[in-house]
C-alpha positions as CSV (number, residue, x, y, z in Angstrom):
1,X,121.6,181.1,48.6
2,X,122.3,177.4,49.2
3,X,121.3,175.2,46.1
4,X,117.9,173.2,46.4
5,X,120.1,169.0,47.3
6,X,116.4,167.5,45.6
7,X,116.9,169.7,42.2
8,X,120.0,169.1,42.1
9,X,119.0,165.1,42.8
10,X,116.6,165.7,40.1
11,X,118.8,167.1,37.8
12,X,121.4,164.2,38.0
13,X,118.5,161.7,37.6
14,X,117.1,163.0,34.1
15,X,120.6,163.4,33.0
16,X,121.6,159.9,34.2
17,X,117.8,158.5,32.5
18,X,118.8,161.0,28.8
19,X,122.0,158.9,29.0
20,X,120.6,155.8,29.3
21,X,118.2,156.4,26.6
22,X,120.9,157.8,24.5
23,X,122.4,154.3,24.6
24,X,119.7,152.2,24.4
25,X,118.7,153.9,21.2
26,X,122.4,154.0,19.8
27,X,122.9,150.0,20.5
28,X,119.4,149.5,19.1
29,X,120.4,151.3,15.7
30,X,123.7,149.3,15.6
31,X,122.2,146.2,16.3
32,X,119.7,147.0,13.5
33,X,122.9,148.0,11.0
34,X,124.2,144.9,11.7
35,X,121.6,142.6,11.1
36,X,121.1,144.5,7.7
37,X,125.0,144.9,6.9
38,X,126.5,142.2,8.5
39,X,124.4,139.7,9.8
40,X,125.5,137.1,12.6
41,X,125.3,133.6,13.7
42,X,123.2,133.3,16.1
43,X,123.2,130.0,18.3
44,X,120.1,128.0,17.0
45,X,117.6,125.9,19.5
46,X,115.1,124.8,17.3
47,X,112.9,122.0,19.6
48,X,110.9,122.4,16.2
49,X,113.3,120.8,13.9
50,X,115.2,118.6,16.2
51,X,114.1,115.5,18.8
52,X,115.6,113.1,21.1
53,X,116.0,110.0,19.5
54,X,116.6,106.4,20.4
55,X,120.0,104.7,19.3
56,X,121.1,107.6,17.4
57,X,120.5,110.8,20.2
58,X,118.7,112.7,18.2
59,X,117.2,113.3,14.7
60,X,115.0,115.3,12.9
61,X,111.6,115.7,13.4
62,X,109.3,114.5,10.7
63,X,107.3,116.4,8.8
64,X,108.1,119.8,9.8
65,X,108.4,123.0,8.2
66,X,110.8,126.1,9.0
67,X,112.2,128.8,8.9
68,X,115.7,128.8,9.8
69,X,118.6,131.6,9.5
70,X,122.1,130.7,10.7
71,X,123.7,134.0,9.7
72,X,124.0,133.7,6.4
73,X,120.3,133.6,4.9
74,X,117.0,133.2,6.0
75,X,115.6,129.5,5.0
76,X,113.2,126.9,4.7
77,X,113.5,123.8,5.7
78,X,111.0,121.1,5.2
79,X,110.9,117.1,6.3
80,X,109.3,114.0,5.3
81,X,107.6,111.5,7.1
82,X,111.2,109.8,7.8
83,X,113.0,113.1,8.8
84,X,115.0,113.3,5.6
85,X,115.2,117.2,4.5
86,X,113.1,117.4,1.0
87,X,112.2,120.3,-0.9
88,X,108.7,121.8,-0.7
89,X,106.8,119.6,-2.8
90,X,107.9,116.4,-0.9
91,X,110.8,113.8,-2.1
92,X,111.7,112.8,-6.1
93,X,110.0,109.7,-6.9
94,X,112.2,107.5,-8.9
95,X,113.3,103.4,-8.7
96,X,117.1,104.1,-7.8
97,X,116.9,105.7,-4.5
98,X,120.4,106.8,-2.9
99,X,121.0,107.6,0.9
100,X,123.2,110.6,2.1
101,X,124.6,110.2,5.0
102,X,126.5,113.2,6.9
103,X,126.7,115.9,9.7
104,X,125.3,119.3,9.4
105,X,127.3,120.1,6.3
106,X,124.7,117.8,4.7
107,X,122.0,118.7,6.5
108,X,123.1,122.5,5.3
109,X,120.6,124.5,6.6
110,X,122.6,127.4,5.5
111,X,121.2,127.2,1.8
112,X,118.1,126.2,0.2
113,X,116.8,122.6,-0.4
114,X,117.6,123.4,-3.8
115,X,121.1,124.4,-3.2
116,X,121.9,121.2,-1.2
117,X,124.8,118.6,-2.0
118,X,121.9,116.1,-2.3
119,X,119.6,118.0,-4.6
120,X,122.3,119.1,-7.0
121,X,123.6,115.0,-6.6
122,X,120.2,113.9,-7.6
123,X,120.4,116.3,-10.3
124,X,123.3,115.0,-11.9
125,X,122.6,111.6,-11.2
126,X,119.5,111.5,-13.1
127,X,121.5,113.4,-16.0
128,X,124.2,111.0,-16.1
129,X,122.0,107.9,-16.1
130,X,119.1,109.1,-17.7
131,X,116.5,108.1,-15.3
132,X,115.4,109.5,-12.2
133,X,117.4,109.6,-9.2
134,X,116.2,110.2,-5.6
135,X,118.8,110.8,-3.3
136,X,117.1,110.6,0.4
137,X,119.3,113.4,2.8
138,X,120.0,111.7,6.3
139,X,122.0,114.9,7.5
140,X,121.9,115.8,11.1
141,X,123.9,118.4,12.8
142,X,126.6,117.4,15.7
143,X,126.1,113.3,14.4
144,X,129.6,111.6,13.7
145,X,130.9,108.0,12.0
146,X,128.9,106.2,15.2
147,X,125.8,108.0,13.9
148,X,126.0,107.2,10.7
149,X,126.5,103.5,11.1
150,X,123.8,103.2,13.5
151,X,121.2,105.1,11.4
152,X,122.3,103.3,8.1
153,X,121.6,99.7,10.4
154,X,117.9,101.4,10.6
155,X,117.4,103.1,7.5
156,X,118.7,100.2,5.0
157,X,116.1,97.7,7.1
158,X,113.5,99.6,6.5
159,X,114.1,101.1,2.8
160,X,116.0,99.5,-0.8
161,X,118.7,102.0,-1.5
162,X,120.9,101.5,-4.4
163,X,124.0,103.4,-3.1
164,X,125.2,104.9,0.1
165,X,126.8,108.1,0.1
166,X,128.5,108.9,3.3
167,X,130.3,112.3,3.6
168,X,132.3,112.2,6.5
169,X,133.7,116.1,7.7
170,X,137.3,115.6,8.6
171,X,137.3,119.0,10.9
172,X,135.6,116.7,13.7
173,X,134.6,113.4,12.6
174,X,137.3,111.6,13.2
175,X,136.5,109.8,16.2
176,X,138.2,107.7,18.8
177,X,135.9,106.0,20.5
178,X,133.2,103.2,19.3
179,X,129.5,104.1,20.4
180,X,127.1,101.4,19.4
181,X,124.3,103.0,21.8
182,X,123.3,106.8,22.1
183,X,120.0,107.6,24.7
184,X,117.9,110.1,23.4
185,X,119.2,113.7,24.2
186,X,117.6,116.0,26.5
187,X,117.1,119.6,25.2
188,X,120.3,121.9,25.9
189,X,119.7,123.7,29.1
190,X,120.0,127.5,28.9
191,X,121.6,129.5,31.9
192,X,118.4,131.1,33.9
193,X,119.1,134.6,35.9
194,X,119.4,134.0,39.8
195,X,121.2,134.8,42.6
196,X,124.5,134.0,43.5
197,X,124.8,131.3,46.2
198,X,128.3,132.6,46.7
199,X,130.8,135.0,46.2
200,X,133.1,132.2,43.9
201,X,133.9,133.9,40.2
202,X,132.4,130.3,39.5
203,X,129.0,131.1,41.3
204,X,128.7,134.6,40.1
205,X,129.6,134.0,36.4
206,X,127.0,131.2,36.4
207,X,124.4,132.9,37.9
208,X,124.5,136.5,36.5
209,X,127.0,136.4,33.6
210,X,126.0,133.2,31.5
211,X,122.2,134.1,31.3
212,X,123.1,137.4,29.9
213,X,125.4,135.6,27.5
214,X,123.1,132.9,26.4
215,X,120.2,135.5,26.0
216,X,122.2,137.8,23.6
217,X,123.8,135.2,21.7
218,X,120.6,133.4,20.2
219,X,119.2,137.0,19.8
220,X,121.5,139.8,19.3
221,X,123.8,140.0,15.8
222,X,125.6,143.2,17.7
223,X,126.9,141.0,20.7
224,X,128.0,138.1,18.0
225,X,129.6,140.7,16.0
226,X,131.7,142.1,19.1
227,X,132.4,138.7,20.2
228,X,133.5,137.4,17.1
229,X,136.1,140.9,16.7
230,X,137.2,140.0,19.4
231,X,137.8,136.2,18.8
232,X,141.8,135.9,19.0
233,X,142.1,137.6,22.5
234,X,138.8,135.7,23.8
235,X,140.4,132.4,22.2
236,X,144.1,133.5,24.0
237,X,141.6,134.2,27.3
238,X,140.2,130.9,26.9
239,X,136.9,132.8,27.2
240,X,135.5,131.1,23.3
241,X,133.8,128.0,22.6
242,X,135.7,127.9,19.9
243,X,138.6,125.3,20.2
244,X,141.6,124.6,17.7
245,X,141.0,120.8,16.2
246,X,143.4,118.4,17.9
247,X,143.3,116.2,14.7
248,X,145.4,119.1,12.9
249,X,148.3,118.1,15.1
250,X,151.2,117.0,14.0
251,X,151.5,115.0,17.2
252,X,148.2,113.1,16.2
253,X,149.8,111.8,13.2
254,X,149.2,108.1,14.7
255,X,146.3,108.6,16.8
256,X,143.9,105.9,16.9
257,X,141.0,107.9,15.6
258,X,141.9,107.5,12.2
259,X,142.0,103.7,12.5
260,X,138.5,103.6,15.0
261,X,136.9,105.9,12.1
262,X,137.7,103.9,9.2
263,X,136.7,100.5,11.1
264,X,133.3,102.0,11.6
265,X,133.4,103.4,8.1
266,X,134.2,99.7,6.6
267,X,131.3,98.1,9.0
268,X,128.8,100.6,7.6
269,X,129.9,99.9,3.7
270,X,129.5,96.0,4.6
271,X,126.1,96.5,6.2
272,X,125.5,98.2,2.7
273,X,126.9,95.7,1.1
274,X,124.5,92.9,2.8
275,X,121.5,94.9,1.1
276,X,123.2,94.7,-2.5
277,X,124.2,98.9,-2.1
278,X,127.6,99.8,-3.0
279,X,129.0,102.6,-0.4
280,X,131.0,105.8,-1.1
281,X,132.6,108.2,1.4
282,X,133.3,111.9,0.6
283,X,135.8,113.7,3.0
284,X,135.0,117.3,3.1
285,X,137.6,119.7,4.8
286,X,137.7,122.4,7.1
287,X,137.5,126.1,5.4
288,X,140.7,126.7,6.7
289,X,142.2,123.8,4.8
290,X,140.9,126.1,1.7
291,X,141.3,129.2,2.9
292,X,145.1,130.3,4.7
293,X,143.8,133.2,6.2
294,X,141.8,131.7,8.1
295,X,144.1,128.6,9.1
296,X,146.5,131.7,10.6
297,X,143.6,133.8,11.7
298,X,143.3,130.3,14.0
299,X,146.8,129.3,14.7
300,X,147.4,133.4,16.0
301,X,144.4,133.2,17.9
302,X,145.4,129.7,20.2
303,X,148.9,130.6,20.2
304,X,150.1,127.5,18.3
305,X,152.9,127.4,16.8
306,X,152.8,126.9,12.9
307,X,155.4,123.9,12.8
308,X,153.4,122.3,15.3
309,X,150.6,121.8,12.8
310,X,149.8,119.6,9.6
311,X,147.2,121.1,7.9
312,X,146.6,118.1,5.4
313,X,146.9,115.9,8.1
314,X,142.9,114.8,9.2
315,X,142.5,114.4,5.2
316,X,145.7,112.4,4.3
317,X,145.2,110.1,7.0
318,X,141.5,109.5,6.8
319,X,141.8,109.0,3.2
320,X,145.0,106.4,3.5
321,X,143.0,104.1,6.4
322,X,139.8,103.9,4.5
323,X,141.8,103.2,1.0
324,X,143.5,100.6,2.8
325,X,140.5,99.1,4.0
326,X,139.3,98.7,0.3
327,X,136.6,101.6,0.6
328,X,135.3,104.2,-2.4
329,X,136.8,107.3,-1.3
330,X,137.1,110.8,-2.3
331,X,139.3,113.6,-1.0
332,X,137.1,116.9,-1.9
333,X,140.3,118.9,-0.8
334,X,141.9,119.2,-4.1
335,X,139.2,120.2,-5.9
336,X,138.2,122.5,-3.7
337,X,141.8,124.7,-3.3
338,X,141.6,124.9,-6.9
339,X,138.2,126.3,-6.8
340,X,138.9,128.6,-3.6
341,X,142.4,129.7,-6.0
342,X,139.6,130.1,-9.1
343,X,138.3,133.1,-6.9
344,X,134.8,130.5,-5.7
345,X,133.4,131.3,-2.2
346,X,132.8,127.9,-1.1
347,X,132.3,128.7,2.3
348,X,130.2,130.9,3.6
349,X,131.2,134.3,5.3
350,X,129.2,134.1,8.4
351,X,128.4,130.8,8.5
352,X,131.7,128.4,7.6
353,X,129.3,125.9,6.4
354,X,129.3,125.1,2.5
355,X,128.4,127.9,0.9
356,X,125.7,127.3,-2.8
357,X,128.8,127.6,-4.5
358,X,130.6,124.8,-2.5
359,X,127.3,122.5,-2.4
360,X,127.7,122.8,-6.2
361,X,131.8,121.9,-6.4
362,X,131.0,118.8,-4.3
363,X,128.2,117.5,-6.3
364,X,130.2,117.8,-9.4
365,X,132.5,116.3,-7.9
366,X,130.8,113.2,-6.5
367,X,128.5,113.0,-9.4
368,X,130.6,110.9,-12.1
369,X,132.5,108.3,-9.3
370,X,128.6,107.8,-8.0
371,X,126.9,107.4,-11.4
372,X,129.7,104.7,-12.2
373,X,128.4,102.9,-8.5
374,X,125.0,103.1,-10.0
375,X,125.7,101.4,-13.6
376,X,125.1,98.2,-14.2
377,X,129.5,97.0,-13.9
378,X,130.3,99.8,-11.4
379,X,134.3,99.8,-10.8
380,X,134.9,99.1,-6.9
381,X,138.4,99.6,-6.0
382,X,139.6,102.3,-3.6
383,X,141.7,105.1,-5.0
384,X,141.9,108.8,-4.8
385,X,140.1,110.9,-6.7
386,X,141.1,114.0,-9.3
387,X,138.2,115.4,-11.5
């Protein structure tokens, strides 16, 4: 007797949906595990916390309060009527008021308010001098030396600091161009699902692929887990956002970013200098300065060869053209490969922001060359740094 072709359709349908159920439920558990066991960084567009802003791009919203997790931990981030990060009961009041000035290592949404480079500063500062210290956090992720200068030209009209703390990230702050104007920046645009005006890989990636990618990738820790397995062939693919920092180089030795850098670095400490406020620069280095796993993990990944690099090099060279321009400076790199050798996590493992471990190194280090700044003879001669 010839088979029934619709329950045999049938058939092939329910087994095709129990499939399809099977693994929808099985990536839904192992999305889950990994949020519990291994969460992700997840991309992070938070119109909340950030704003276009005049001069500078953008800035941080005053006034706000959030909850933010970049992989690491969940965490709350509150503002002030200025956009500085404070903790939950607002800034320290105190006479001597410094300004921090920095990038998102600063801003560190990755840890607590309390955890922060410019708590644990204002901590110690207040210790060491024996009266309170408020150290007022400018931080903003994806800001640079430009940045800095151009917010310090607003911030010091408009309050009396009595020190200016600038840490400048040598990973990607060493710039080579001179920006004295930034428009405000329109919100990042987010691929939108439509249909393919052509059969170009070009068309078909943007209209199809790239929505599914930006979807997952500020929601699902499974797809960031997968893509970041699979980072050294997606960097060899060029298919990663991730990029190898040309400042590492060898060939960059005498690039003019180190000299473009420290001339903004010097206008900034003179600008300080006009509103009686001595300035101090902190270089903080890339965790794979700290770490050597992780500098191969990166060299493997792009195919670079080894001799091709100098992994000191964005450090040394930042540190000898502000030294030579007269400038406080401090090399954190030291200090922090004896820590990292000392067995201290001072990055984090999802996140490679500062980690409350390496908030604390930096803050101890900082501490006694800003508390001298802050007494009444402070020594100002440029000059590396060993605690």
């Amino acid at each position: 007797m010839p088979a029934n072709p619709g329950r045999a359709a049938g058939k092939l349908v329910g087994i095709a949906a129990l499939v399809a159920a099977s693994l929808a439920m099985a990536v839904l558990l192992a999305e889950v595990s990994v949020r519990i066991l291994a969460p992700q960084q997840l991309i992070l567009i938070r119109p909340d916390l950030w704003q276009p802003a005049d001069t500078v791009g953008w800035a941080h919203r005053p006034d706000v309060s959030v909850r933010i997790n970049t992989g690491e931990r969940a965490v709350t981030v509150f503002t002030d009527h200025q956009g500085f990060r404070v903790g939950k009961d607002g800034p320290t009041k105190a006479a001597t008021e410094v300004l921090l000035l920095g990038d998102s290592f600063m801003e560190a949404l990755q840890v607590e308010h309390e955890e922060t480079t410019a708590y644990l500063l204002e901590r110690t500062l207040s210790r060491l001098l024996a009266r309170p210290v408020g150290v007022r956090n400018a931080g903003v992720v994806g800001w640079d030396p430009n940045q800095y200068l151009l917010r310090a030209r607003q911030l010091l009209e408009q309050n009396r600091f009595a020190l200016v703390v600038v840490a400048i990230f040598v990973g990607n702050d060493a710039v080579s161009e001179r920006v004295d104007y930034m428009r405000p920046r329109a919100p990042v645009r987010r691929a939108q699902f439509r249909f393919p005006r052509s059969l170009s890989r070009a068309d078909v990636v943007d209209a199809l692929f790239a929505p599914v990618n930006d979807g997952l990738e500020v929601r699902s820790h499974l797809y960031t887990l997968l893509k970041h397995q699979l980072s050294v062939l997606r960097m060899r693919l060029g298919l990663t956002a991730q990029y190898f920092p040309v400042e590492y180089l060898a060939s960059e030795v005498n690039s003019p970013r180190w000299r473009v850098t420290a001339d903004l670095s010097r206008d900034l400490a003179g600008l300080a200098a006009q509103h009686g406020a001595p300035t101090l620069f902190v270089l903080i280095p890339y965790h794979f300065q700290v770490y050597e796993q992780a500098f191969y993990e990166y060299v493997r990944g792009f195919g670079i060869a080894v001799e091709t690099v100098d992994i000191d090099q964005p450090s040394r060279r930042l540190y000898q053209e502000l030294a030579a321009r007269g400038l406080e400076v401090i090399d954190a790199l030291p200090s922090f490969r004896a820590a990292a050798r000392a067995g201290t996590q001072l990055f984090g493992s999802v996140d490679t922001h500062l980690s409350p471990a390496g908030h604390a190194q930096l803050a101890e280090l900082v501490g006694p060359r800003a508390a001298r700044l802050l007494s009444p003879t402070p020594s100002r001669h440029g000059g590396r740094t060993s605690w």
